[in-house]
TIPA-472814 format. One line per field, with one value per residue (C-alpha): residue number from 1; x, y, z. Coordinates in Angstrom, 3 decimals, m for minus. Layout:
N
pos = (NUM | ...) $
px = (X | ...) $
py = (Y | ...) $
pz = (Z | ...) $
END
This chain:
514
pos = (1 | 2 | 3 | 4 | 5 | 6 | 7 | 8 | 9 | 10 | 11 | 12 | 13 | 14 | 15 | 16 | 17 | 18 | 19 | 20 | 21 | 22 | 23 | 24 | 25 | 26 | 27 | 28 | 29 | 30 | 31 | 32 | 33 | 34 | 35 | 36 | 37 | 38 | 39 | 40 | 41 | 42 | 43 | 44 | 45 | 46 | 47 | 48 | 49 | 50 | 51 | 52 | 53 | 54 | 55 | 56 | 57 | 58 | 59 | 60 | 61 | 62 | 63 | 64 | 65 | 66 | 67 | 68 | 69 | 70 | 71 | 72 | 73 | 74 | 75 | 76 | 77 | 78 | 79 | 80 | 81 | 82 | 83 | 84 | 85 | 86 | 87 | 88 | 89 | 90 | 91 | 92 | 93 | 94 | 95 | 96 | 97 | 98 | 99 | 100 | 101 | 102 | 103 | 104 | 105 | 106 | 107 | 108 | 109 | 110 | 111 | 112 | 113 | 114 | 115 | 116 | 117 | 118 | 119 | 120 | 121 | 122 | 123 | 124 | 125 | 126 | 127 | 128 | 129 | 130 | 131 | 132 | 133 | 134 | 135 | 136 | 137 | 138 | 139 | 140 | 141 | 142 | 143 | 144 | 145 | 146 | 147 | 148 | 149 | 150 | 151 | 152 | 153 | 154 | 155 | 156 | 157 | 158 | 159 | 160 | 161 | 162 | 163 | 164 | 165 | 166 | 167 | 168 | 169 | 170 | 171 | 172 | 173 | 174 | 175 | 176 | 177 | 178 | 179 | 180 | 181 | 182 | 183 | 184 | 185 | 186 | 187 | 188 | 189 | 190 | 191 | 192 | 193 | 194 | 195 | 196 | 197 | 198 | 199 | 200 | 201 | 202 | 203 | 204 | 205 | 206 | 207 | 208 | 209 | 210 | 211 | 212 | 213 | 214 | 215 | 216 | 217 | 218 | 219 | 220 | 221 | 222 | 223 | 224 | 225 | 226 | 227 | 228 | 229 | 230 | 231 | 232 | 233 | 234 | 235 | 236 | 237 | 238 | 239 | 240 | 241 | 242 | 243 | 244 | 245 | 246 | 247 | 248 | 249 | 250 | 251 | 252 | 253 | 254 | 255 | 256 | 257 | 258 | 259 | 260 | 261 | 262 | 263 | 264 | 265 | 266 | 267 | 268 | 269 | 270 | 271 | 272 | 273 | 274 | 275 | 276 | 277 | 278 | 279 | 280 | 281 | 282 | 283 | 284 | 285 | 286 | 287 | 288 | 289 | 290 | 291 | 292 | 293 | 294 | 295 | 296 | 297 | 298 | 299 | 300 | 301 | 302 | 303 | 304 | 305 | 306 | 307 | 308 | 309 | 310 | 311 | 312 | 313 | 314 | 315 | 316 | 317 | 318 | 319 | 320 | 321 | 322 | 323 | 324 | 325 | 326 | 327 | 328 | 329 | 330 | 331 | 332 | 333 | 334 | 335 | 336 | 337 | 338 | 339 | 340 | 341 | 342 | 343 | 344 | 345 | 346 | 347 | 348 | 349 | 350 | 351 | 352 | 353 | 354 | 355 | 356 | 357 | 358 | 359 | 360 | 361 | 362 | 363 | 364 | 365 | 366 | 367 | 368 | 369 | 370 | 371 | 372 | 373 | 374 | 375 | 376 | 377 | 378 | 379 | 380 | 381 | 382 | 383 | 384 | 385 | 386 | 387 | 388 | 389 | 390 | 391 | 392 | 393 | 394 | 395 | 396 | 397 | 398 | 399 | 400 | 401 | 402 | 403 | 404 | 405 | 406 | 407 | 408 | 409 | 410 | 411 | 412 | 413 | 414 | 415 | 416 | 417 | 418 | 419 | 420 | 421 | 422 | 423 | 424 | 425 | 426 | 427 | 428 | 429 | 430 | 431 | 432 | 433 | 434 | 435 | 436 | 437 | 438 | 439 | 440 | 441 | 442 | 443 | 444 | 445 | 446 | 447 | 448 | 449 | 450 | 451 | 452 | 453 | 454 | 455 | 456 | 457 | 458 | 459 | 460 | 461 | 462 | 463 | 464 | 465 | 466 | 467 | 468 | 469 | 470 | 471 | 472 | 473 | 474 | 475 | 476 | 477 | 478 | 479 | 480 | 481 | 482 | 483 | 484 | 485 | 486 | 487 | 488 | 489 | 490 | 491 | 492 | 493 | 494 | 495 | 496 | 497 | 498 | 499 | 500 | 501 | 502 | 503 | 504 | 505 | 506 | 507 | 508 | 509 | 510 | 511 | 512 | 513 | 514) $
px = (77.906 | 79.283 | 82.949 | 84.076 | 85.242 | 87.763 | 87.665 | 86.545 | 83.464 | 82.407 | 83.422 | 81.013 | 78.137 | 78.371 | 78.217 | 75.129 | 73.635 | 74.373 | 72.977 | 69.591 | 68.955 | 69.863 | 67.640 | 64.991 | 65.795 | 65.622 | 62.529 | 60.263 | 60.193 | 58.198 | 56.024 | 55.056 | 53.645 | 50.266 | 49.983 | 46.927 | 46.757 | 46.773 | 49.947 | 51.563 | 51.005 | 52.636 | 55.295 | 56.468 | 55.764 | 57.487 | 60.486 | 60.841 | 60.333 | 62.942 | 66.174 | 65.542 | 65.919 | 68.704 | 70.648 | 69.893 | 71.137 | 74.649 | 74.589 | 73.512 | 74.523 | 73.534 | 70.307 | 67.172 | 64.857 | 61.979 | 63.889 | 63.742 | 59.976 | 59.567 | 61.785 | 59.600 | 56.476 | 58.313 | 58.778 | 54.711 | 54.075 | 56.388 | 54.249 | 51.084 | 52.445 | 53.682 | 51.413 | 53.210 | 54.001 | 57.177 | 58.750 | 59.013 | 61.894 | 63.916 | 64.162 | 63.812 | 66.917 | 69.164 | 67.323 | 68.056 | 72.055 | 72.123 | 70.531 | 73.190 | 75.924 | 74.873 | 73.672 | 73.675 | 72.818 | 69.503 | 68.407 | 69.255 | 66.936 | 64.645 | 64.644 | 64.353 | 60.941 | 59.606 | 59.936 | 58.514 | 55.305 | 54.579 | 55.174 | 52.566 | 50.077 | 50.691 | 49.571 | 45.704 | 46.035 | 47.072 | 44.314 | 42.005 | 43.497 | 41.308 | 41.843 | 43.607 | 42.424 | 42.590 | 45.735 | 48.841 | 49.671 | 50.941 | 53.701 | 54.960 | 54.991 | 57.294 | 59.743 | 59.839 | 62.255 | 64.267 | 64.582 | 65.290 | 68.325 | 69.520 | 69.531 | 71.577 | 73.948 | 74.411 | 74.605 | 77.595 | 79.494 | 78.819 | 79.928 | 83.402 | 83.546 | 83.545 | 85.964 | 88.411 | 88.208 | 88.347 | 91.524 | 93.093 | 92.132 | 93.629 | 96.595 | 97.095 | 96.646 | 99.435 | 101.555 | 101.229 | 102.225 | 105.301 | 106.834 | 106.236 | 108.181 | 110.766 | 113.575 | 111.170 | 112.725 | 110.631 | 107.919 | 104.680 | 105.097 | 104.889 | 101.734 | 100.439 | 100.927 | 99.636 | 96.285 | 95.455 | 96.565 | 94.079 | 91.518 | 91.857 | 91.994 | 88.344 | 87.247 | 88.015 | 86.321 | 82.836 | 82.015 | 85.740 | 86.584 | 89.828 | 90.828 | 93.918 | 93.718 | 96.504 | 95.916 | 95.619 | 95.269 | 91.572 | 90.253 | 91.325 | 91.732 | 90.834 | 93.208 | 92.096 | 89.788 | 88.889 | 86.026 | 82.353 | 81.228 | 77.692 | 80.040 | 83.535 | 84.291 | 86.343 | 87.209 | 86.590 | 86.753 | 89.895 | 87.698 | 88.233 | 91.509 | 92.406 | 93.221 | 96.592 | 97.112 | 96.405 | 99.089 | 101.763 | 101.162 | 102.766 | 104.815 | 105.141 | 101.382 | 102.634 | 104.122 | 101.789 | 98.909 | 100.607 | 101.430 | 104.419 | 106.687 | 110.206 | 111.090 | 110.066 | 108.271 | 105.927 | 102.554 | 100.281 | 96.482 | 94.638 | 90.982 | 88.681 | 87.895 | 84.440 | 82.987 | 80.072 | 81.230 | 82.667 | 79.842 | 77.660 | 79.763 | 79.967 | 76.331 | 76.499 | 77.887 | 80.994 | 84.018 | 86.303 | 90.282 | 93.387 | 96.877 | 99.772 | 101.312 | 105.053 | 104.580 | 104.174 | 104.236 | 100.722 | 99.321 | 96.584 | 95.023 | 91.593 | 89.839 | 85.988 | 85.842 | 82.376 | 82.351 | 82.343 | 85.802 | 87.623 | 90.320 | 91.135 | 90.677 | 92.928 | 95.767 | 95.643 | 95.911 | 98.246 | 100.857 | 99.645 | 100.870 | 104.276 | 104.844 | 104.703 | 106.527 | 109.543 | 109.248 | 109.384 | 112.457 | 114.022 | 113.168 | 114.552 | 117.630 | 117.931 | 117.648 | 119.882 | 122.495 | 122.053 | 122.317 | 124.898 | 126.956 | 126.045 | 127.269 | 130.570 | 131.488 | 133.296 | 131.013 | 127.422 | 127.259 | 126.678 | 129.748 | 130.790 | 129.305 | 125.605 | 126.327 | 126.985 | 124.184 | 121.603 | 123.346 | 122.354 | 118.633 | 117.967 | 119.486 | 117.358 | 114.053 | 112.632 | 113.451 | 116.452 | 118.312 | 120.312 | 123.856 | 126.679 | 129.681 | 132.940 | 134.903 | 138.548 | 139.831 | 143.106 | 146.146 | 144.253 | 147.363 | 149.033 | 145.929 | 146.878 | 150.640 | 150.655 | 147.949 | 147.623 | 144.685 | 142.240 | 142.111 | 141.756 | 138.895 | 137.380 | 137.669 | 136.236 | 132.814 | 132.953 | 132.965 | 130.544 | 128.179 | 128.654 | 127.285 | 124.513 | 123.181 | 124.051 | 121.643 | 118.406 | 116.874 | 116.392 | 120.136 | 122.804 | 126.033 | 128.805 | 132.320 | 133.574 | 137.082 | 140.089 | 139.142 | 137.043 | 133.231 | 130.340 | 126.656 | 123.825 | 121.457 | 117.885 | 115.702 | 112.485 | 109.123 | 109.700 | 113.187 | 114.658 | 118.743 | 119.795 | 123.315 | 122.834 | 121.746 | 124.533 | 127.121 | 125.809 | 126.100 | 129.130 | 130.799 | 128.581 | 130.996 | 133.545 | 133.413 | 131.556 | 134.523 | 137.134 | 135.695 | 138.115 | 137.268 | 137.632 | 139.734 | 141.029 | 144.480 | 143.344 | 141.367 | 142.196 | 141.708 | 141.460 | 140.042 | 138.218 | 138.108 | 134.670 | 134.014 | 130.323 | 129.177 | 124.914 | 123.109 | 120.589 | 118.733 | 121.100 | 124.290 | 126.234 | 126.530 | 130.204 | 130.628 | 128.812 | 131.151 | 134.302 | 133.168 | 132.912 | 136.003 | 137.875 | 135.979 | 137.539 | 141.145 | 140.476 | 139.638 | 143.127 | 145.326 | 143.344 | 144.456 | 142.530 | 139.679 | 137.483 | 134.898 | 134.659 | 132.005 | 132.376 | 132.875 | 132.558 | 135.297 | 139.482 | 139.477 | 137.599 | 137.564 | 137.875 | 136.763 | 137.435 | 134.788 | 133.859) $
py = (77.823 | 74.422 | 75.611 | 75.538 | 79.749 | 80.374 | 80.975 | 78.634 | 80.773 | 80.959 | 77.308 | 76.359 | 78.156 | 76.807 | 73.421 | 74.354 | 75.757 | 72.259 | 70.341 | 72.088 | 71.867 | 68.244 | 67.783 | 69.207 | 67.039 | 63.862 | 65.013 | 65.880 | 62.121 | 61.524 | 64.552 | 64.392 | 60.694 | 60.561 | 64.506 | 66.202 | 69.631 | 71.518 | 69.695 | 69.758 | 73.304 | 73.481 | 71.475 | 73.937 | 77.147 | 76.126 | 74.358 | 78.172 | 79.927 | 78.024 | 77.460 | 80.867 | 82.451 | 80.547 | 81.261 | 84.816 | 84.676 | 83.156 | 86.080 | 88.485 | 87.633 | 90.824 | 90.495 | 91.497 | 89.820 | 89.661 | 86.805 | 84.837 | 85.323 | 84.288 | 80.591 | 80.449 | 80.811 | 78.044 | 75.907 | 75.797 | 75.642 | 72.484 | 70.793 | 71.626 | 69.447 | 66.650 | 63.472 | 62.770 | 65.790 | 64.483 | 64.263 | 68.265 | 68.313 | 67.058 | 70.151 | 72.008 | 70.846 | 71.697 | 75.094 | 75.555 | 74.797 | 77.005 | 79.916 | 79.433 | 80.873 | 84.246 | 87.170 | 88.115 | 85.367 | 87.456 | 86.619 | 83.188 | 82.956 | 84.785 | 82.736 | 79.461 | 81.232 | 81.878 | 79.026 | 77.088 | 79.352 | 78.941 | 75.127 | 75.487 | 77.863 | 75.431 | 72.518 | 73.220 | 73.702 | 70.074 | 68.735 | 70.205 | 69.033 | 66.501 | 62.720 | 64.114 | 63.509 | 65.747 | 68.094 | 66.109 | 68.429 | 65.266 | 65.199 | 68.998 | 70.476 | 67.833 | 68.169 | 72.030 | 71.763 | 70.097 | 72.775 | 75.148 | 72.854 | 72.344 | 76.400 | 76.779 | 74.344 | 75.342 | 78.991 | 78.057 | 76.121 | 79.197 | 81.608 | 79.569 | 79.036 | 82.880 | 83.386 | 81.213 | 82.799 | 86.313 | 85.447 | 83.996 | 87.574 | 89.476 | 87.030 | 87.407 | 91.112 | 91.560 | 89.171 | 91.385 | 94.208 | 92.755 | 91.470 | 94.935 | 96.831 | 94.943 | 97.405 | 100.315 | 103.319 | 106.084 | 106.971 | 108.112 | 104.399 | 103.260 | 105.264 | 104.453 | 100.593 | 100.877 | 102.663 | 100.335 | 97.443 | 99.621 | 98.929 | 95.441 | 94.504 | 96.364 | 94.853 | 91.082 | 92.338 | 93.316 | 96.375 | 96.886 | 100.567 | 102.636 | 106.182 | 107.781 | 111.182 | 113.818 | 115.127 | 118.999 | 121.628 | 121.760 | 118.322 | 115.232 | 116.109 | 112.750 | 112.024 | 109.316 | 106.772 | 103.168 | 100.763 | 101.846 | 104.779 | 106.692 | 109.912 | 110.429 | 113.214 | 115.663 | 116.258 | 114.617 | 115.288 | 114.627 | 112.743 | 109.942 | 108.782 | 107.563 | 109.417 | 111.589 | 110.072 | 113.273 | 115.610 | 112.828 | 111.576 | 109.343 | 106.730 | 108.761 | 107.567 | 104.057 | 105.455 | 108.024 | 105.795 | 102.678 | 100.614 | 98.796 | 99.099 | 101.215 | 98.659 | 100.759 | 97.203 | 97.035 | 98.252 | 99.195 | 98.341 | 101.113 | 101.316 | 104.333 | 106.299 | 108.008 | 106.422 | 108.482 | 110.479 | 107.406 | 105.210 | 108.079 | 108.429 | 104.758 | 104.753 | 101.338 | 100.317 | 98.522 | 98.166 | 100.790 | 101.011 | 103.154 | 102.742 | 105.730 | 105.744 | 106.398 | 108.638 | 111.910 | 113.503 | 113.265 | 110.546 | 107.768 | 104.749 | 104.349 | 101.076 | 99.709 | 96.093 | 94.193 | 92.035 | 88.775 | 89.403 | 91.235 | 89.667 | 88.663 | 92.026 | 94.008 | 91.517 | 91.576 | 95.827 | 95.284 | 93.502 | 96.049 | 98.772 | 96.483 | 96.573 | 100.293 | 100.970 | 98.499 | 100.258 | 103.785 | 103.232 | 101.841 | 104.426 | 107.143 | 104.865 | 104.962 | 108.520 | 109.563 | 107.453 | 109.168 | 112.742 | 111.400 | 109.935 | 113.656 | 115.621 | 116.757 | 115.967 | 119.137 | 121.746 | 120.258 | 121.166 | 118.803 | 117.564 | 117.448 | 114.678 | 115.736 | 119.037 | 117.650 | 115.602 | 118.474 | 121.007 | 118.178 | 117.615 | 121.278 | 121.555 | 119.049 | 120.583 | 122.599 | 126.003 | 126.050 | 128.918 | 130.367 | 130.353 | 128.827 | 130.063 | 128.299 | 129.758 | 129.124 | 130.589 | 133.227 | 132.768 | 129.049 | 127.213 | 130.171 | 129.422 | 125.771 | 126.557 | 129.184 | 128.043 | 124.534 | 122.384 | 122.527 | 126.476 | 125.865 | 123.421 | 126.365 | 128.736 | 126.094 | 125.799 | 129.408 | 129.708 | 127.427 | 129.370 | 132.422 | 130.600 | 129.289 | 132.933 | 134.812 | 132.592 | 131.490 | 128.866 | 126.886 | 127.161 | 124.714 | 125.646 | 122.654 | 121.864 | 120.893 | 119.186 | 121.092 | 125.148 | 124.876 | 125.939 | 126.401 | 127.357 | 126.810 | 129.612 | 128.455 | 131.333 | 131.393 | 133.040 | 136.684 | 136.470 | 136.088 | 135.266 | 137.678 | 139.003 | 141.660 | 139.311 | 137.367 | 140.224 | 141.485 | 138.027 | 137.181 | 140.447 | 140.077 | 136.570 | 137.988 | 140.512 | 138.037 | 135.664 | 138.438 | 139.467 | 137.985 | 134.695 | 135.029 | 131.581 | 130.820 | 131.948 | 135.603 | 136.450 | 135.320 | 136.429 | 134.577 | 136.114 | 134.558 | 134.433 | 134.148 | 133.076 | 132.930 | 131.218 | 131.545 | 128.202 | 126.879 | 123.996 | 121.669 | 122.476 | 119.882 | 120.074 | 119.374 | 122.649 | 124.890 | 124.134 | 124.280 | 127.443 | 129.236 | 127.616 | 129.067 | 132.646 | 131.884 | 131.899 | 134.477 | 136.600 | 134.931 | 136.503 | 140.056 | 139.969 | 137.698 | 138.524 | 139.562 | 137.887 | 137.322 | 136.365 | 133.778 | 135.016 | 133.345 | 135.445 | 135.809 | 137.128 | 137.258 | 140.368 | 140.147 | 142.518 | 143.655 | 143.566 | 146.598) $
pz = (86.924 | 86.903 | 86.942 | 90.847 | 91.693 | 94.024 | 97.384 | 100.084 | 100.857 | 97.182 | 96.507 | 99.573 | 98.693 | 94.699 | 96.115 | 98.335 | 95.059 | 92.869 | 96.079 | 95.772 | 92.583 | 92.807 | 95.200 | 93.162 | 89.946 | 92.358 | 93.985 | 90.388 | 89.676 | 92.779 | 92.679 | 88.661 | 88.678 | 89.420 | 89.710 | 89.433 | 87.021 | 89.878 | 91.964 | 88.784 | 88.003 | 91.909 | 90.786 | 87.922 | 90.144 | 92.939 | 91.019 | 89.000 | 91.844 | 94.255 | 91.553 | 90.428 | 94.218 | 94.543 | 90.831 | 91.735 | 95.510 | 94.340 | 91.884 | 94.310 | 97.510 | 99.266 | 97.981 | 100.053 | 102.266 | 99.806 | 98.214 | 101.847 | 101.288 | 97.449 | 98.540 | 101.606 | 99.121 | 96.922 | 99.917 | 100.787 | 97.448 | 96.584 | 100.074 | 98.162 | 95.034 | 97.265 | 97.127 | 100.671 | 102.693 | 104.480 | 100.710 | 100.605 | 103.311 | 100.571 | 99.518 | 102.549 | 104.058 | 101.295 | 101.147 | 104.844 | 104.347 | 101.127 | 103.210 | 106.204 | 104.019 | 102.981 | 105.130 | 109.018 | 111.545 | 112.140 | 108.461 | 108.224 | 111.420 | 110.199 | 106.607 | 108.791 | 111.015 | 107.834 | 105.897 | 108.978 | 108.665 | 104.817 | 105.694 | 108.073 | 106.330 | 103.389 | 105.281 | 105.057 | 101.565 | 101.087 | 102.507 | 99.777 | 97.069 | 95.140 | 96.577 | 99.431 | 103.112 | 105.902 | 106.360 | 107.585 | 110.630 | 112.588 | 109.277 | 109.127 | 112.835 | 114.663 | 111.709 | 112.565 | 115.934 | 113.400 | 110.656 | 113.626 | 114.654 | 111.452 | 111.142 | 113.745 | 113.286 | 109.525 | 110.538 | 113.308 | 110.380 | 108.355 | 110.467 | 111.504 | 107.811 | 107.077 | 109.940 | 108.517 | 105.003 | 106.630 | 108.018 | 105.159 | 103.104 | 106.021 | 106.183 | 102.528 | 102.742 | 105.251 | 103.801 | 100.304 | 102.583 | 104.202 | 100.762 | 99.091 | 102.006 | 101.694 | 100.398 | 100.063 | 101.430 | 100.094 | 102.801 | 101.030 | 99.307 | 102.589 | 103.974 | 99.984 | 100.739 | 104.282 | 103.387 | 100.520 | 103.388 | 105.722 | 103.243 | 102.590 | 105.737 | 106.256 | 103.124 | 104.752 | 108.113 | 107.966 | 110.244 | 110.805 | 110.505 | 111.113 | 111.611 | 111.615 | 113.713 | 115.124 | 118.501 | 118.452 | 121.578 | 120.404 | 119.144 | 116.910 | 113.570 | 111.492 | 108.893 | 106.440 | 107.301 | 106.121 | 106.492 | 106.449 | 107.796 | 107.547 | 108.020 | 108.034 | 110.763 | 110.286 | 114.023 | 117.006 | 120.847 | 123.055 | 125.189 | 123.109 | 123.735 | 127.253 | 129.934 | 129.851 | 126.507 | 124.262 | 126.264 | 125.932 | 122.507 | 120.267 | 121.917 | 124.706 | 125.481 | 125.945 | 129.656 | 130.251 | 130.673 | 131.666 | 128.311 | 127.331 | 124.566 | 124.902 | 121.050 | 117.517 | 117.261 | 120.077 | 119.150 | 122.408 | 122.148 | 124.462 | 125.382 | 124.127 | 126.666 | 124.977 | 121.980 | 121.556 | 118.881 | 117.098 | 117.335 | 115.410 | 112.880 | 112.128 | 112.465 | 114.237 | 117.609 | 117.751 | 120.421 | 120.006 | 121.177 | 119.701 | 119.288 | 118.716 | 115.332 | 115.023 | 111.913 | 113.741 | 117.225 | 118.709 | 115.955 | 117.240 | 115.109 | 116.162 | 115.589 | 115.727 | 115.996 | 115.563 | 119.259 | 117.078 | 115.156 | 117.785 | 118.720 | 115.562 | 113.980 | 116.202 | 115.922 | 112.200 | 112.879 | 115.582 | 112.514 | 110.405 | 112.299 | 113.542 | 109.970 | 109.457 | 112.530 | 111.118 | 107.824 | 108.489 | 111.078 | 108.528 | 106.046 | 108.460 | 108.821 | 105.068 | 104.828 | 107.514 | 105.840 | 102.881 | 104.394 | 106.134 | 102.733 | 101.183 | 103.533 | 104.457 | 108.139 | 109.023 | 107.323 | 107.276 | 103.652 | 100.537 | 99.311 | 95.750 | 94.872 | 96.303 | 94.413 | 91.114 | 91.508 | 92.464 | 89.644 | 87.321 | 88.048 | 88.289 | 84.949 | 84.002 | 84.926 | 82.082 | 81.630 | 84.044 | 85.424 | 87.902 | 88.580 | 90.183 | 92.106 | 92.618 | 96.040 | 96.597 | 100.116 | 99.795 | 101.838 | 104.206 | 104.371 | 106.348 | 108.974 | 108.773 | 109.154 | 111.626 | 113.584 | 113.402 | 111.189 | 114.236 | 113.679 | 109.563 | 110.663 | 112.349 | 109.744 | 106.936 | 109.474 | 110.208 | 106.202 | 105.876 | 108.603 | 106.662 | 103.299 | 104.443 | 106.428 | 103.538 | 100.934 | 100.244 | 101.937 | 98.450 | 97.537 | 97.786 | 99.469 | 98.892 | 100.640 | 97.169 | 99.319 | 101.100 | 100.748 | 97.725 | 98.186 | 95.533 | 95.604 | 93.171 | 93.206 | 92.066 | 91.015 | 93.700 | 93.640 | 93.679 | 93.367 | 89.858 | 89.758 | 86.863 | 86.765 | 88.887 | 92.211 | 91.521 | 91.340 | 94.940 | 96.433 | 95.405 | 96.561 | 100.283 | 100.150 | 99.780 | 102.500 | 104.749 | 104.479 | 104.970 | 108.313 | 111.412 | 112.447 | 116.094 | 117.602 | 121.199 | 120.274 | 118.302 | 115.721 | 112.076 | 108.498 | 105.294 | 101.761 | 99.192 | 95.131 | 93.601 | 90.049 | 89.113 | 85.899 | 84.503 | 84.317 | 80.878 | 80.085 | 78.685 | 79.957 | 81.486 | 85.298 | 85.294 | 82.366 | 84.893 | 87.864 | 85.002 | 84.051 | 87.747 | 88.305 | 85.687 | 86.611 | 90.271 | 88.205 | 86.745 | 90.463 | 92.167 | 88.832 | 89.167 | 92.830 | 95.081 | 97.560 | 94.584 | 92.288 | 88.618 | 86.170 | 83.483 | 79.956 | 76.808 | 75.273 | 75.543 | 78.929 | 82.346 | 84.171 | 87.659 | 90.218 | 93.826 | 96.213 | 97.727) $
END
């Protein structure tokens, strides 16, 4: 207890606590010479009673009102002891300003009403102890408009005392937010770091609660949540948002009812046009307002602010959401940069580099199969040479057109770099890659590619050799590739426009489609 804790709220209230009890050790002296058994029988009671309330409220801070009434008790008690009754505000004082820093506003009120009552109930009791005269009403009751000032001024440095710590926590909060985004590119990180931001920020703002919702045809379908609520809802009414706001959605909103913002930056603070729903679900009534969320079409933040922290509040939620707005463009930035570094330009496929790279992780995975198959177009440069490179451009997208209908969504087709193509087959639910399903593929490539690719000067034709090689855990992505390459050889020396499957023996057979 007599090491200072952290915090300037803490800090404040463990000097409170010290003060009392001081006051209480100064105070004894007086009280204890020339006391009676019975004032010093107060004496102990009242001194138990009073430092143990207030040990137990730093412990407990959230601790109920019956503890207001046991330090009130103390408080009449300790006037009973006192051989002058104007020597018990010594400690009523400091028990006032100890009080001022815990609770609601109502409490501390009601702490200061009640101590003022066992002061006065207490009164009469003085009076009969033994050598006492009459009860010193004339002492207590014009000392009471004072107690009542002195609650109301400790309970407005409290409450500006709070404030400022509140803002420090959300301060810090954000500030923990904005220095882990920086160079995080992966977005459920930053939704991850944004809810446990949400939740801070909720935790430094009593009563503040958030909702995350996505505007549907039928309702508002409530996302995650944070702060306290006495029920999260699953749905809410369209009602809530403002006018015309629901059919526009997302930043769209901004126009359709009248905000600002055309930057990714500027976050739009919009009144809530219903809040019945809200307040029952937060089970207390606070001031409502929304903002659209740039992480899906049709997304809305909605916020309840207690009246007293406001302003405050929905700026910190306001920099909360700047910073997700900043993060996730750059995220999609990021990514599109990478799509665009993995892709070839002319085709839309991966290029060889993506493909090694996805080979090798699914060859990583446990229990890794499938199969891979190296294309090499017959007779392109006679395109190129007779037709000019902007027809061969056509026939490598056409090619690449015809890849991509012909497999399954979770394959990989791959420009490998001039007329050189590949595709990873990945086995799939229901649909097994055994020899058999890659033998029909590769001869439907083959006669897909051989049909005319129609240009502005005529139609032209170009074959294709297909070497197919089986994938296992293990095996090196560049061997796979080697291996359908070699079965590709293998096609061009049986003939061309034909496929061949990789064989671990002398020779590879190669065979014409059709």
């Amino acid at each position: 207890m007599l090491r200072p804790p952290t915090g300037l709220v803490a800090r404040t209230r463990w000097l409170y606590l010290l003060a009392g009890l001081a006051s209480l050790l100064l105070v004894a002296p007086g009280l204890v010479h020339g006391a009676t058994p019975v004032t010093l029988a107060a004496l102990v009671a009242g001194t138990v009673l009073l430092s143990g309330a207030w040990v137990l409220r730093s412990a407990r801070p959230a601790t109920g009102a019956w503890l207001g009434v046991v330090e009130a008790v103390a408080l009449g008690v300790f006037l009973v002891a006192c051989p002058e009754p104007a020597m018990v505000f010594a400690v009523v004082f400091p028990a006032l300003w100890y009080r001022a820093v815990f609770g609601t506003t109502r409490g501390v009120v009601a702490y200061g009403v009640g101590a003022s009552v066992a002061l006065v109930a207490a009164t009469p009791v003085w009076g009969l102890v033994p050598g006492r005269g009459s009860a010193p009403f004339d002492a207590v009751v014009p000392t009471l408009p004072i107690m009542l000032m002195t609650v109301l001024v400790a309970r407005h440095l409290a409450l500006g005392l709070f404030a400022r710590e509140q803002a420090k926590r959300r301060d810090a909060a954000l500030a923990r937010l904005g220095t882990a985004l920086i160079g995080e590119r992966d977005r459920e990180e930053i939704l991850r770091l944004t809810g446990a931001t949400a939740d801070a920020l909720c935790d430094a703002t009593p009563g503040l609660r958030l909702l995350v919702a996505r505007a549907e045809a039928d309702g508002l379908v409530v996302a995650r949540t944070a702060g306290p609520w006495r029920a999260v809802p699953e749905r809410l009414p369209l009602g809530v948002l403002p006018p015309g706001a629901a059919a526009a959605g997302g930043r769209a909103a901004l126009r359709a009812v009248g905000g600002a913002g055309d930057g990714a930056e500027t976050v739009t603070v919009l009144a809530v046009a219903d809040d019945a729903a809200l307040a029952d679900a937060a089970g207390e009534a606070v001031r409502w307002s929304c903002l659209p969320l740039p992480d899906g079409p049709g997304l809305w933040q909605l916020v309840g602010v207690p009246a007293a922290s406001r302003e405050e509040a929905l700026t910190a939620v306001r920099s909360l959401s700047s910073h997700v707005v900043l993060a996730l463009a750059t995220s999609a930035a990021h990514e599109a940069l990478a799509r665009q570094a993995a892709t070839d330009t002319l085709t839309g496929l991966a290029d060889r580099a993506e493909f090694h790279r996805l080979v090798a992780e699914h060859l990583a995975a446990p229990g890794a199969a499938g199969a891979v198959l190296f294309l090499d177009l017959d007779d392109f440069k006679r395109v190129n040479d007779t037709r000019g490179h902007a027809a061969g451009d056509e026939v490598l997208r056409t090619t690449a057109h015809r890849l991509r209908h012909a497999t399954a969504p979770g394959d990989v087709c791959a420009r490998l770099g001039g007329d050189e193509f590949a595709v990873l087959l990945r086995p799939a639910p229901g649909r097994p890659v055994d020899d058999a399903l890659v033998a029909r593929l590769a001869e439907r490539l083959v006669a897909l590619v051989a049909a005319p690719v129609p240009l502005t000067t005529g139609a032209v034709r170009v074959g294709v050799s297909i070497g197919t090689a089986p994938l296992a855990p293990g095996l090196p992505d560049g061997e796979a590739l080697h291996r359908a390459d070699l079965a590709m050889y293998a096609a061009k020396a049986a003939g061309k426009n034909r496929t061949a499957a990789w064989d671990a023996g002398p020779a590879l057979a190669g065979r014409r489609a059709g």
